[in-house]
C-alpha positions, 0 to 999 in steps of 0.5 A, spaced: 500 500 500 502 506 497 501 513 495 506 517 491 506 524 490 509 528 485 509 534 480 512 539 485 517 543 483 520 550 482 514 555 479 514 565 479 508 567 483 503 567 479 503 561 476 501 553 475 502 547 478 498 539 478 500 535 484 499 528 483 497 522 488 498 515 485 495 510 489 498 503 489 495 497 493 489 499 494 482 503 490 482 510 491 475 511 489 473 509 497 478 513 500 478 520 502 484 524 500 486 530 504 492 535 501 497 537 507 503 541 507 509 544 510 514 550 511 520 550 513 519 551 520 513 550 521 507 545 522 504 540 517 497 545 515 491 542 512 490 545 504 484 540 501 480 534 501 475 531 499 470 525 501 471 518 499 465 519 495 468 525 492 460 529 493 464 535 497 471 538 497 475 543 503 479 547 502 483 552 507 481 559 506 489 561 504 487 557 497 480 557 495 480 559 489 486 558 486 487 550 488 482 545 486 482 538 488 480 533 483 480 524 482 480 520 477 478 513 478 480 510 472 488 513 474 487 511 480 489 518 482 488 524 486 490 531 484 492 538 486 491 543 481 495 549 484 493 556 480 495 563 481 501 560 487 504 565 492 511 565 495 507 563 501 505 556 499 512 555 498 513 548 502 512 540 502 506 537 500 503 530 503 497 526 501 493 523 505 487 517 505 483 514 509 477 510 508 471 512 507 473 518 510 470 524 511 475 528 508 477 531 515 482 537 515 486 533 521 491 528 519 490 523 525 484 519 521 487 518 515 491 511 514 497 513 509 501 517 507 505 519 501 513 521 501 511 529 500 513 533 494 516 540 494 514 546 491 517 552 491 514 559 489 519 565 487 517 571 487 
């Protein structure tokens, strides 16, 4: 059981970036996934997630509308579309799955977490 996350990297502020979660060893489509992230210095925040259904999404307030949370079945992937980025968001990315979550914005419930990708905004 696995998740990898990639698709991180070094992007200007003002620009784009497509966080990926692949999930190996298991079926995502009966898992919430949650986004998480960390700053040097600074405690894991959560960013997004969305319910095992996919029916509702959450987003801290820092993002909405500028991030998107979405999933693909058929992939068996869960993304993180990152729009208009600020220096601020700078930091390592984790995702996260729980099954049949609820998509919590805490990190106990879920059961597994990917290795972390980092994403840099300059400014």
């Amino acid at each position: 059981v696995q998740l990898q996350a990639s698709g991180g990297g070094l992007v200007q502020a003002g620009g784009s970036l497509r966080l990926s979660c692949a999930a190996s060893g298991f079926t995502v489509r009966t898992y919430a996934v949650g986004w998480f992230r960390q700053a040097p210095g600074k405690e894991r925040e959560f960013v997004a997630a969305h319910t095992w259904s996919g029916s509702r999404t959450a987003y801290t307030d820092s993002v909405k509308g500028r991030f998107s949370i979405s999933r693909d079945n058929a992939k068996n992937t869960v993304y993180l579309q990152m729009n208009s980025l600020k220096p601020e968001d700078t930091a390592v990315y984790y995702c996260a799955a729980e099954l049949y979550g609820g998509g919590s914005a805490l990190p106990g419930p879920y059961n597994y977490w990917g290795q972390g990708t980092l994403v840099t905004v300059s400014s």
